[in-house]
PyMOL Python script that loads the backbone (N, CA, C, O; Angstrom):
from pymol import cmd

cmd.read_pdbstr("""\
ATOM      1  N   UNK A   1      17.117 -11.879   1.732  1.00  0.00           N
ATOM      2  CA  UNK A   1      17.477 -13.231   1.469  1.00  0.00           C
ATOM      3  C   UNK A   1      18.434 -13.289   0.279  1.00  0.00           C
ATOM      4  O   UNK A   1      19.305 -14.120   0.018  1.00  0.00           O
ATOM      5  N   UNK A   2      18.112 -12.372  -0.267  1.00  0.00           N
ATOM      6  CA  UNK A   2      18.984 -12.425  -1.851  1.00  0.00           C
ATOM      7  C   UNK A   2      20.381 -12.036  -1.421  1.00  0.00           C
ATOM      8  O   UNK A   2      21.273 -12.776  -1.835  1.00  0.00           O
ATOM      9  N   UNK A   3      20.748 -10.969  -0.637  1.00  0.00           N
ATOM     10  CA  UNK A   3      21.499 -10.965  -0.003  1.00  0.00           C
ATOM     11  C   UNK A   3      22.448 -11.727   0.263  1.00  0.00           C
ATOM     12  O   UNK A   3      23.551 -11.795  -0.279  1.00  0.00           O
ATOM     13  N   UNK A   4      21.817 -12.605   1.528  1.00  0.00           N
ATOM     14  CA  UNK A   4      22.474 -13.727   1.813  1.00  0.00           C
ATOM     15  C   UNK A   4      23.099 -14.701   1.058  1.00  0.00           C
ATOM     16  O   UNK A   4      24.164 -15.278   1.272  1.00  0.00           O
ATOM     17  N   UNK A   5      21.982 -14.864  -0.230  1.00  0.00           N
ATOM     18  CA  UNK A   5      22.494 -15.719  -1.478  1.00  0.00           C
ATOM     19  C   UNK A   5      23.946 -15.175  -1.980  1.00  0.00           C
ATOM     20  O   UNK A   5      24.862 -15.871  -2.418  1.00  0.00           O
ATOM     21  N   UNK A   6      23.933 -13.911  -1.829  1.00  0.00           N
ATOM     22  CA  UNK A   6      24.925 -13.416  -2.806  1.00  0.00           C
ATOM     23  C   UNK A   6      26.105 -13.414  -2.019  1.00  0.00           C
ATOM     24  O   UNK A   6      27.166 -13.598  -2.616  1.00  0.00           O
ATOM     25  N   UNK A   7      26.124 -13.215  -0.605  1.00  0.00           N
ATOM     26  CA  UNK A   7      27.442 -12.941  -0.077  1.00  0.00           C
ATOM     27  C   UNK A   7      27.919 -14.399   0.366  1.00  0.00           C
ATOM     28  O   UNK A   7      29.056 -14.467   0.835  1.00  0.00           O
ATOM     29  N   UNK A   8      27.272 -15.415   0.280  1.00  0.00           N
ATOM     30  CA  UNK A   8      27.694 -17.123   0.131  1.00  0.00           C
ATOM     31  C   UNK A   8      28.382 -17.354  -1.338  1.00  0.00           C
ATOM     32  O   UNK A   8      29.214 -18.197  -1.671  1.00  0.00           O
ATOM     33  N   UNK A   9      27.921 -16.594  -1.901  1.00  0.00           N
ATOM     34  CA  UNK A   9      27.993 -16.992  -3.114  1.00  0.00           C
ATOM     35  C   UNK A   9      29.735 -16.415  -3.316  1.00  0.00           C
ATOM     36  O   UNK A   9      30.728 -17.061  -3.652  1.00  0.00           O
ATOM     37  N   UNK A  10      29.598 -15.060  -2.984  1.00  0.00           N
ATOM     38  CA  UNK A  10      30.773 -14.618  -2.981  1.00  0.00           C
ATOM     39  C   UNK A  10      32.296 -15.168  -2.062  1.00  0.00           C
ATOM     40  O   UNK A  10      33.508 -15.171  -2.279  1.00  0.00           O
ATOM     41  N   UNK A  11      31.418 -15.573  -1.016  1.00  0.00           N
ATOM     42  CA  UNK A  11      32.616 -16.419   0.308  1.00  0.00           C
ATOM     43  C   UNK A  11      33.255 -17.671  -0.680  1.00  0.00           C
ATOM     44  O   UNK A  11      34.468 -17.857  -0.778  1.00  0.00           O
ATOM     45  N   UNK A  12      32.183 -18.531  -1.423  1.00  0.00           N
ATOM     46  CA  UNK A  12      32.681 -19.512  -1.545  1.00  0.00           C
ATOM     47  C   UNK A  12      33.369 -19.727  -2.991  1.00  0.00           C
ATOM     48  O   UNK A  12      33.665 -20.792  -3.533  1.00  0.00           O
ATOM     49  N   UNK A  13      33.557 -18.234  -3.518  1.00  0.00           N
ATOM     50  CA  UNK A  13      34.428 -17.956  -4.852  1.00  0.00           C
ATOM     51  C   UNK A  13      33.798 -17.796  -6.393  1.00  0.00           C
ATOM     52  O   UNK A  13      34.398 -17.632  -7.455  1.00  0.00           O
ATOM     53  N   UNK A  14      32.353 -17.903  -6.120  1.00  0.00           N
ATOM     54  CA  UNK A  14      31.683 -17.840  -7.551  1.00  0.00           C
ATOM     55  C   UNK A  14      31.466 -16.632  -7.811  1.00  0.00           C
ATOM     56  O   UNK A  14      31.134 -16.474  -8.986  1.00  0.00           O
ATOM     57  N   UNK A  15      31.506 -15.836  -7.296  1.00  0.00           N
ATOM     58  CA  UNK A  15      31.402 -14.291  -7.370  1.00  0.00           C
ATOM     59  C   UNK A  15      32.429 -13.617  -6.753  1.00  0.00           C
ATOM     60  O   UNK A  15      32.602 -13.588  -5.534  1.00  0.00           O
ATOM     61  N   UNK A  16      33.380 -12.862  -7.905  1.00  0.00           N
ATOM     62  CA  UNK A  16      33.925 -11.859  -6.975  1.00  0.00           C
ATOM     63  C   UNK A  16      33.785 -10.807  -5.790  1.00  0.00           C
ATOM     64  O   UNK A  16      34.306 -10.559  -4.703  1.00  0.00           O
ATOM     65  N   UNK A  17      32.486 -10.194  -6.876  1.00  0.00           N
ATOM     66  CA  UNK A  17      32.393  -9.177  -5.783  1.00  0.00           C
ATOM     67  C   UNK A  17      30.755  -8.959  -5.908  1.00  0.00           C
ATOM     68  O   UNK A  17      30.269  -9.167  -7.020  1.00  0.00           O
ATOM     69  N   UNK A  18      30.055  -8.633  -5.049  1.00  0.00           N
ATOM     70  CA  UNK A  18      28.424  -8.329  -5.171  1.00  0.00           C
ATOM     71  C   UNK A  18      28.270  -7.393  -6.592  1.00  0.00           C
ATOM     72  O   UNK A  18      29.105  -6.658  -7.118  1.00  0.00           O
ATOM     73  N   UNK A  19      27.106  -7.658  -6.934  1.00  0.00           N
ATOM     74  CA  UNK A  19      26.956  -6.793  -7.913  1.00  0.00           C
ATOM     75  C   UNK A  19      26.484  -4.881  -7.181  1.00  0.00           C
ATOM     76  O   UNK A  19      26.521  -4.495  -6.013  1.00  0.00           O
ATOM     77  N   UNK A  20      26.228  -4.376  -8.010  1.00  0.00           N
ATOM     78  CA  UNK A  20      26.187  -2.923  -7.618  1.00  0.00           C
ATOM     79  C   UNK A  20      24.818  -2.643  -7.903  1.00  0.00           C
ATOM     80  O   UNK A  20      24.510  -2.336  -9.055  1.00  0.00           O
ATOM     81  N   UNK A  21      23.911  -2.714  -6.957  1.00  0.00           N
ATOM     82  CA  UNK A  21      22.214  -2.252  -7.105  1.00  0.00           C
ATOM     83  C   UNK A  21      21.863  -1.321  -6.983  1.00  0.00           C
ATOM     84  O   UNK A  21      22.675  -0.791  -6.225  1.00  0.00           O
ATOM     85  N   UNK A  22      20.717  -0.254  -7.350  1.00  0.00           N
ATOM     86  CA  UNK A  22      20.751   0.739  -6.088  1.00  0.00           C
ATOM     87  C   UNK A  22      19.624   0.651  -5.223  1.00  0.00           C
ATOM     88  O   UNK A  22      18.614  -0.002  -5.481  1.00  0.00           O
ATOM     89  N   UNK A  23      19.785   1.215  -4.355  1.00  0.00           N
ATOM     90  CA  UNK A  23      18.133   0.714  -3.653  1.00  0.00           C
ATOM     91  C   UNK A  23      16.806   1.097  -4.479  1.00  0.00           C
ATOM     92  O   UNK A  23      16.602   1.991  -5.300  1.00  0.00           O
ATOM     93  N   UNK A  24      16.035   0.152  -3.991  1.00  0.00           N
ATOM     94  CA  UNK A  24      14.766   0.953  -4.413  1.00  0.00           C
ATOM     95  C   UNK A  24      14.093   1.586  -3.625  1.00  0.00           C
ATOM     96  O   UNK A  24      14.195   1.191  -2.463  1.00  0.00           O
ATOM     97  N   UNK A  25      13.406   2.462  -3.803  1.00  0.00           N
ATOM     98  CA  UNK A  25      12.644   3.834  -2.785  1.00  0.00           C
ATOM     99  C   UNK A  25      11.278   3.556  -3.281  1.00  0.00           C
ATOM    100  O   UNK A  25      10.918   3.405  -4.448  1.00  0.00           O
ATOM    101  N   UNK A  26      10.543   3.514  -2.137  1.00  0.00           N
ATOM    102  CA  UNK A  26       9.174   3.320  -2.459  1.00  0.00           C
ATOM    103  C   UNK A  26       8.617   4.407  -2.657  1.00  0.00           C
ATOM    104  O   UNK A  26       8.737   5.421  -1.969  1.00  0.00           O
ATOM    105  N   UNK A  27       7.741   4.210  -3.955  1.00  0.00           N
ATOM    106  CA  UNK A  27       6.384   5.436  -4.628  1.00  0.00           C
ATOM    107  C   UNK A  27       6.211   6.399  -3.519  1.00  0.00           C
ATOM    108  O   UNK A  27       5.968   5.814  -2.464  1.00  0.00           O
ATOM    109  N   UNK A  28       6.260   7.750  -3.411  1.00  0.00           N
ATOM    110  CA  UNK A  28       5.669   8.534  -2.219  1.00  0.00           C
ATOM    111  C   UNK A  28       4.614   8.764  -2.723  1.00  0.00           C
ATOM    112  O   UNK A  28       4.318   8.877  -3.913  1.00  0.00           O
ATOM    113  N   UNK A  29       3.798   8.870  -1.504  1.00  0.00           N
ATOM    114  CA  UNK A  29       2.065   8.084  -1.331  1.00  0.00           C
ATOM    115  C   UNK A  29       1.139   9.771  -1.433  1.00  0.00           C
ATOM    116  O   UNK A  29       1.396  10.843  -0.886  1.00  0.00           O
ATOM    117  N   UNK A  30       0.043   9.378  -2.359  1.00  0.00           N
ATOM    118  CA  UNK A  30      -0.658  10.669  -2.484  1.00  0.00           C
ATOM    119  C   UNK A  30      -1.085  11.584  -1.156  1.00  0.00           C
ATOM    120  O   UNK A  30      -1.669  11.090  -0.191  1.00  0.00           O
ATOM    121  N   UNK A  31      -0.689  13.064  -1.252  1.00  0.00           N
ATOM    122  CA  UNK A  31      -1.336  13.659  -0.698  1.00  0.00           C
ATOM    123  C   UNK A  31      -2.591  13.666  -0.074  1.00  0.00           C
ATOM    124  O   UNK A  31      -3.579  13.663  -0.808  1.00  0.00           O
ATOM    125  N   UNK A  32      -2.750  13.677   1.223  1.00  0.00           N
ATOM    126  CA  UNK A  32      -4.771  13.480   1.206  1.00  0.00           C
ATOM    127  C   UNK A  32      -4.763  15.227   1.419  1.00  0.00           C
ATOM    128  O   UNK A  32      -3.812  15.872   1.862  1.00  0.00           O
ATOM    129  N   UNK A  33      -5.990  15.736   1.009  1.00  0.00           N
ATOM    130  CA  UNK A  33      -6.707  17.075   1.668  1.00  0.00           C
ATOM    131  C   UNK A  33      -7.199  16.617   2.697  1.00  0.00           C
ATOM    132  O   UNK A  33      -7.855  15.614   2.981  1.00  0.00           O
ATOM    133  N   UNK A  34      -6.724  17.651   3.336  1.00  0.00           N
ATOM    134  CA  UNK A  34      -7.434  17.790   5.057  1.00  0.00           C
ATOM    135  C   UNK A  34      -8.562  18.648   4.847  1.00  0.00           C
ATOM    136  O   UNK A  34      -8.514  19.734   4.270  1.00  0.00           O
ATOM    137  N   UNK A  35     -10.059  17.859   5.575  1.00  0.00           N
ATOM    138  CA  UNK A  35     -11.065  18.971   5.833  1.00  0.00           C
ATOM    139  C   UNK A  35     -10.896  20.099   6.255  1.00  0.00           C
ATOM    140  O   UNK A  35      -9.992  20.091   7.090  1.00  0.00           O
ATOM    141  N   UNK A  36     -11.371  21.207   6.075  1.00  0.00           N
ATOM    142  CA  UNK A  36     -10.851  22.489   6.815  1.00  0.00           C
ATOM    143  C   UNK A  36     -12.477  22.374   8.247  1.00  0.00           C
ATOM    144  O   UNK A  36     -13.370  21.535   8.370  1.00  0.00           O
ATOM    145  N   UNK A  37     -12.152  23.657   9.040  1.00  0.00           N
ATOM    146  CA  UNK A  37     -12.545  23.402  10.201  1.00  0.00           C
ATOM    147  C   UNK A  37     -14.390  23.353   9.429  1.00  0.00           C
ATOM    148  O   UNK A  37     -15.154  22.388   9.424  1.00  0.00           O
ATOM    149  N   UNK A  38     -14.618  24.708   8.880  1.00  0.00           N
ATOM    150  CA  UNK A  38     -16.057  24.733   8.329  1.00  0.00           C
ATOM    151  C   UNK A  38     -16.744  23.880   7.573  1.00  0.00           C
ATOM    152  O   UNK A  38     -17.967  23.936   7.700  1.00  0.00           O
ATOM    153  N   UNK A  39     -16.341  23.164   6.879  1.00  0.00           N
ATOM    154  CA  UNK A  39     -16.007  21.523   6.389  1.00  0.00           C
ATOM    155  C   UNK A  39     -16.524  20.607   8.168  1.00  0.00           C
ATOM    156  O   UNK A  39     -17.703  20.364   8.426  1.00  0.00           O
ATOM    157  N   UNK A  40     -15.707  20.359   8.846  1.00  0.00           N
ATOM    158  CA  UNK A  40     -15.736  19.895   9.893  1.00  0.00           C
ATOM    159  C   UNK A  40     -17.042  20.077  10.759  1.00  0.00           C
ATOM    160  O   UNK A  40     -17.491  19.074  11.314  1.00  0.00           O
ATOM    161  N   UNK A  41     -17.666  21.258  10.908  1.00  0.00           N
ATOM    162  CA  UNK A  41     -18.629  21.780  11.478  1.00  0.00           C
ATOM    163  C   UNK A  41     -19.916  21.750  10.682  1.00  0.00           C
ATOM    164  O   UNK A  41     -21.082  21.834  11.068  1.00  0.00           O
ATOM    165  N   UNK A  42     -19.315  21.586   9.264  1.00  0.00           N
ATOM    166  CA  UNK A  42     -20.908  21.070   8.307  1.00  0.00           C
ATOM    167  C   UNK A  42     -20.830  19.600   8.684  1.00  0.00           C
ATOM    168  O   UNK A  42     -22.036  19.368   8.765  1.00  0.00           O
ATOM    169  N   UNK A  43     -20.303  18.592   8.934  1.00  0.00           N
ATOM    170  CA  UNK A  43     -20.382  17.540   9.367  1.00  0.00           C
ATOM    171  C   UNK A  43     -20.715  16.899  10.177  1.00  0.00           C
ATOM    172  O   UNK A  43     -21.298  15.825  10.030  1.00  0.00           O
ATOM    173  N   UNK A  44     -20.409  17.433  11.241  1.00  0.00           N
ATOM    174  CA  UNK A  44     -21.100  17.330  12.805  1.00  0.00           C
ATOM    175  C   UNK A  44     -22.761  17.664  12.612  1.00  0.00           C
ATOM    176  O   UNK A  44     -23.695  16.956  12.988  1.00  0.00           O
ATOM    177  N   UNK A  45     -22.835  19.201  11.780  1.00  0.00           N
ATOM    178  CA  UNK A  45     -24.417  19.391  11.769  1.00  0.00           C
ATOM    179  C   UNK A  45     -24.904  18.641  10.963  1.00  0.00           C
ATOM    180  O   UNK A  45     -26.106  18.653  11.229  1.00  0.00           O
ATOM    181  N   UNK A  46     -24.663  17.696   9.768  1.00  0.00           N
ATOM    182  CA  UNK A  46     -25.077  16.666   8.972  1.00  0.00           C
ATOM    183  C   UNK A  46     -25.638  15.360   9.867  1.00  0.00           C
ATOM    184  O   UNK A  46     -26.641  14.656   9.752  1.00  0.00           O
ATOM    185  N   UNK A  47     -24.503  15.369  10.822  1.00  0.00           N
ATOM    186  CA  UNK A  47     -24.601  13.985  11.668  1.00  0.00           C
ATOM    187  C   UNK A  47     -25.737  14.223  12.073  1.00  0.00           C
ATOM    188  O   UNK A  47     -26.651  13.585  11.550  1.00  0.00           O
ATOM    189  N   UNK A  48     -26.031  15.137  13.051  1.00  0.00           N
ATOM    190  CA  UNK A  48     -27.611  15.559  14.248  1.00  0.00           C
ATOM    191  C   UNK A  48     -28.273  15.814  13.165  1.00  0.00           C
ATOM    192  O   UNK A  48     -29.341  15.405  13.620  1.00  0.00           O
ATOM    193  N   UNK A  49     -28.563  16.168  12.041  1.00  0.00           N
ATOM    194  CA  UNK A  49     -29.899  16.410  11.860  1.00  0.00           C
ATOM    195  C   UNK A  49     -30.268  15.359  10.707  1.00  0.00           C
ATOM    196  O   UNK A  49     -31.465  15.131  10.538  1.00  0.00           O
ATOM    197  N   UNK A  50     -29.255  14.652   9.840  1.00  0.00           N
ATOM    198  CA  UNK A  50     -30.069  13.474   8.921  1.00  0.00           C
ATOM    199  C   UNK A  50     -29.826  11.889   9.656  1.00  0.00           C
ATOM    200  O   UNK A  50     -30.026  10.814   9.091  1.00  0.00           O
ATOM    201  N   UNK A  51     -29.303  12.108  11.174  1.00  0.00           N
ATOM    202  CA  UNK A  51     -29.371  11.125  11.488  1.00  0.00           C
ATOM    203  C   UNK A  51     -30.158  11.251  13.381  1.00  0.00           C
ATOM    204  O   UNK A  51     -29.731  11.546  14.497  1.00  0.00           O
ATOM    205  N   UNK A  52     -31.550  10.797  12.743  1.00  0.00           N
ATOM    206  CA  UNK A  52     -32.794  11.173  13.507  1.00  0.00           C
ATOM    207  C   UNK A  52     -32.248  10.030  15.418  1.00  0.00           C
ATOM    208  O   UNK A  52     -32.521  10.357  16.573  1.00  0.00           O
ATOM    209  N   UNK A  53     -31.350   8.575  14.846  1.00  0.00           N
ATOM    210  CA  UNK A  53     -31.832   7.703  15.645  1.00  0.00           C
ATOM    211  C   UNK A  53     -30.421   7.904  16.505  1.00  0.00           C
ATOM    212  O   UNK A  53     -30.541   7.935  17.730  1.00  0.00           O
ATOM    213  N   UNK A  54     -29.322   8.017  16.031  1.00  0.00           N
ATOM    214  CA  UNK A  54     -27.694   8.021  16.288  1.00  0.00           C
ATOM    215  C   UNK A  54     -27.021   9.018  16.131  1.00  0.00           C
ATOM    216  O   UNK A  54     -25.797   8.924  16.224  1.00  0.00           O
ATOM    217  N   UNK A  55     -27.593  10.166  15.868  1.00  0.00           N
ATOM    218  CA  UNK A  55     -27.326  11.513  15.106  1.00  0.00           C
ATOM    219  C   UNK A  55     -25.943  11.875  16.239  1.00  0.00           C
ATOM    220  O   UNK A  55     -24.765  11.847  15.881  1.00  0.00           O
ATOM    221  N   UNK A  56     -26.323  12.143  17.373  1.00  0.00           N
ATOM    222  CA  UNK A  56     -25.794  12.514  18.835  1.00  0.00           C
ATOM    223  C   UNK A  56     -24.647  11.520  18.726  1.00  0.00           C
ATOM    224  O   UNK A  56     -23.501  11.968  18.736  1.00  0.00           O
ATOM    225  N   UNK A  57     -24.882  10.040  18.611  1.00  0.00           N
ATOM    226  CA  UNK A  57     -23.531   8.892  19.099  1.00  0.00           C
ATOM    227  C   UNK A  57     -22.354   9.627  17.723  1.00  0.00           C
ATOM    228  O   UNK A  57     -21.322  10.209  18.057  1.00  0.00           O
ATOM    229  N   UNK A  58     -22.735   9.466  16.300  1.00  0.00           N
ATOM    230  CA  UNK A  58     -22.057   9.625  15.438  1.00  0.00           C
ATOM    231  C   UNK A  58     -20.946  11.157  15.725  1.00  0.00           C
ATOM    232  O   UNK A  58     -19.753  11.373  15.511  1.00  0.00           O
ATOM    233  N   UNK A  59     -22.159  12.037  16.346  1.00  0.00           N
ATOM    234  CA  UNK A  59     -20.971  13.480  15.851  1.00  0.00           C
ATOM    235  C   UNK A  59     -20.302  13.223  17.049  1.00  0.00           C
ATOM    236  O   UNK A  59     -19.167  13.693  17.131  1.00  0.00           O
ATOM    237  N   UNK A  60     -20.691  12.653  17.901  1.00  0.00           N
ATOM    238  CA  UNK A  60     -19.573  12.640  19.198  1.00  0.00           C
ATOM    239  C   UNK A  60     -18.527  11.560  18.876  1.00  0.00           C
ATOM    240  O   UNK A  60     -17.412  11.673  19.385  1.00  0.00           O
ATOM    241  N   UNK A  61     -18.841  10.372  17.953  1.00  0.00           N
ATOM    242  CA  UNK A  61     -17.703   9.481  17.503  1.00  0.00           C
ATOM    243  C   UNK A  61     -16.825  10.298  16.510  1.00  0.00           C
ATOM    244  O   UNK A  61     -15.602  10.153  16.504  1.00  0.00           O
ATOM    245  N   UNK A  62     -17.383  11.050  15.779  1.00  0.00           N
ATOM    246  CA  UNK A  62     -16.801  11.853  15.251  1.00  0.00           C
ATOM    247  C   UNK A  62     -15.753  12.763  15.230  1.00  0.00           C
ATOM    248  O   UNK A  62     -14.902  12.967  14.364  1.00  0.00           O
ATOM    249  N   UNK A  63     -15.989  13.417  16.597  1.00  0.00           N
ATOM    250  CA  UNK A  63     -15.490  14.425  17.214  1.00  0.00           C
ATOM    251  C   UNK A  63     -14.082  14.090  17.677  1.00  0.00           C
ATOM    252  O   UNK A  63     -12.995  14.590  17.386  1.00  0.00           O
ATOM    253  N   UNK A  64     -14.474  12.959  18.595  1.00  0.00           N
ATOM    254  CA  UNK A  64     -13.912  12.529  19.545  1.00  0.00           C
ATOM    255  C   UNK A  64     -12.249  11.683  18.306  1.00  0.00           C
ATOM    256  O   UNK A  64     -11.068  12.001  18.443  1.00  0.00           O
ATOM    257  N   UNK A  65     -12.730  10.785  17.402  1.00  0.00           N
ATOM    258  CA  UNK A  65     -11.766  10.474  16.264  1.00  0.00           C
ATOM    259  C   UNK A  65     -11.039  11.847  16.167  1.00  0.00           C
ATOM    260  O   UNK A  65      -9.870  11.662  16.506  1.00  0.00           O
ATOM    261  N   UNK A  66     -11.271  13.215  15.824  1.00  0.00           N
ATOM    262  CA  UNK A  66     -10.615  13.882  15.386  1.00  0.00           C
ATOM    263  C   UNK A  66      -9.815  15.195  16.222  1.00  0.00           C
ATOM    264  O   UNK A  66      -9.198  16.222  15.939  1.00  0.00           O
ATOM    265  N   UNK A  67     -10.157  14.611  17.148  1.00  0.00           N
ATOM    266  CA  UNK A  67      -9.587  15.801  18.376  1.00  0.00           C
ATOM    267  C   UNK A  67      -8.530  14.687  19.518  1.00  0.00           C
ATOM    268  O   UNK A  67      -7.671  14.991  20.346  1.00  0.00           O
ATOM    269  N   UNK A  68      -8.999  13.542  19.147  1.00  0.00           N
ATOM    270  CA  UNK A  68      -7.579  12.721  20.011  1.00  0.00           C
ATOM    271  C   UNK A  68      -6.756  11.496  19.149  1.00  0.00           C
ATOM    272  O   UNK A  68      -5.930  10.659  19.514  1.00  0.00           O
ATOM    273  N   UNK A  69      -7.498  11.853  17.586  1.00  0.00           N
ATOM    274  CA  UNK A  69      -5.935  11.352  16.695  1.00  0.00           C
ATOM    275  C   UNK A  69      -5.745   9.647  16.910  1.00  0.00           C
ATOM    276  O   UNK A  69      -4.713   9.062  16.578  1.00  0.00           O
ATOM    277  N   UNK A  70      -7.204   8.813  17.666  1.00  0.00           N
ATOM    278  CA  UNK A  70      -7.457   7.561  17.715  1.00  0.00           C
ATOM    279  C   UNK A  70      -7.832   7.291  15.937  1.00  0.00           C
ATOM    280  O   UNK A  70      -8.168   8.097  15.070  1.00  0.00           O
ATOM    281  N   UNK A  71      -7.551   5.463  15.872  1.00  0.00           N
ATOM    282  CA  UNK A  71      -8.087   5.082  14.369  1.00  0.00           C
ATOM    283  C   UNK A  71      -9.579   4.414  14.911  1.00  0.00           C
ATOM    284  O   UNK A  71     -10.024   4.059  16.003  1.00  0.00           O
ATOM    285  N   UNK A  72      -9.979   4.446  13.786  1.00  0.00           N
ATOM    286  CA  UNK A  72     -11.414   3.814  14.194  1.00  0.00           C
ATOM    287  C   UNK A  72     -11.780   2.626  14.962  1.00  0.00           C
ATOM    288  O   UNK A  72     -12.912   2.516  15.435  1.00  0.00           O
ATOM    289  N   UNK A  73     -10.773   1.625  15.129  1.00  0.00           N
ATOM    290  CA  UNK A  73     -10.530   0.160  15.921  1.00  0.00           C
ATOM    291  C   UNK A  73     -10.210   0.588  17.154  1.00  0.00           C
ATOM    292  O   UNK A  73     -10.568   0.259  18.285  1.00  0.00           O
ATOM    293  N   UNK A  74      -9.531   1.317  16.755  1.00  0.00           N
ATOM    294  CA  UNK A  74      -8.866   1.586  18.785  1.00  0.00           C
ATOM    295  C   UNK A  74     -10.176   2.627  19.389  1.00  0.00           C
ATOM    296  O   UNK A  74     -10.274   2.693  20.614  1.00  0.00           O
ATOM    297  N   UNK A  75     -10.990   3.283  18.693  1.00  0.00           N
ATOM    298  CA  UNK A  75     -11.619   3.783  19.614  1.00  0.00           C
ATOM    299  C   UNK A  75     -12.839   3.252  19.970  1.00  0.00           C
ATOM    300  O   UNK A  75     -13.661   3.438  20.867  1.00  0.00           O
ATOM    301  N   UNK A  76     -12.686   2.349  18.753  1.00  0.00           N
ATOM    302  CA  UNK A  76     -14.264   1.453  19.311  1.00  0.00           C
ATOM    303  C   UNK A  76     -13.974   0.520  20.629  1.00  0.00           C
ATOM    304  O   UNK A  76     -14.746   0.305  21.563  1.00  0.00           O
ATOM    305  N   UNK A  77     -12.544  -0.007  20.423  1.00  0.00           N
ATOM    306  CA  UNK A  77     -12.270  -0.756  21.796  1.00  0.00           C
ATOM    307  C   UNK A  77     -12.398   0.005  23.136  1.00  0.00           C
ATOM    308  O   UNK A  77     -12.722  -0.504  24.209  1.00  0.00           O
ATOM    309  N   UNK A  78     -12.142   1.100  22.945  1.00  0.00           N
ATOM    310  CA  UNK A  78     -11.955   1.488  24.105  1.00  0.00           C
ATOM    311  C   UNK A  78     -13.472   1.653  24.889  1.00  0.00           C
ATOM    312  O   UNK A  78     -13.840   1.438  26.043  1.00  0.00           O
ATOM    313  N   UNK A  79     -14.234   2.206  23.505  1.00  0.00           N
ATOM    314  CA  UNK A  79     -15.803   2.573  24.023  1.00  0.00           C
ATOM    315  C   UNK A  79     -16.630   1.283  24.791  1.00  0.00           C
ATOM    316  O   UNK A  79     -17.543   1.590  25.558  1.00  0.00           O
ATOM    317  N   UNK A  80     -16.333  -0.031  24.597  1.00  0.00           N
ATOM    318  CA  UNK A  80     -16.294  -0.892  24.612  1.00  0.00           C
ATOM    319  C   UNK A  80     -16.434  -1.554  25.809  1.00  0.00           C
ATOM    320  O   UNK A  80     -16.381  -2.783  25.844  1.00  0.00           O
TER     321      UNK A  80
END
""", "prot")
cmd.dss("prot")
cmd.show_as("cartoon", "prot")
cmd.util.cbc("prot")
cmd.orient("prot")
């Protein structure tokens, strides 16, 4: 929009010429660590055994999130 302000501004003679900005570049965003696989496999066995009632639904929601690269919304829809 500022833009626009400026190149009206310039058509209609109050400004010679745009001023000289430079862009701005957005912050690059922290690194995450990726679980490694044994990491991964203590997790799954966390799921089945401290979770007595859902243990089974969780490591398979689990699984399933990380082997087809769905976000958590889209795969609940789909289960759905």
């Amino acid at each position: 929009m500022l833009r626009n302000v400026l190149n009206m501004a310039v058509q209609d003679g109050h400004l010679s010429d745009l001023p000289k900005m430079p862009r701005l570049r957005p912050p690059p965003s922290p690194k995450r660590r990726l679980i490694t696989p044994d990491e991964f496999e203590s997790l799954i066995r966390a799921a089945l055994t401290a979770c007595a009632k859902n243990g089974r639904q969780l490591a398979d929601y689990v699984q399933f999130l990380a082997f087809s690269g769905s976000r958590k919304q889209e795969a609940l829809q789909r289960a759905a």
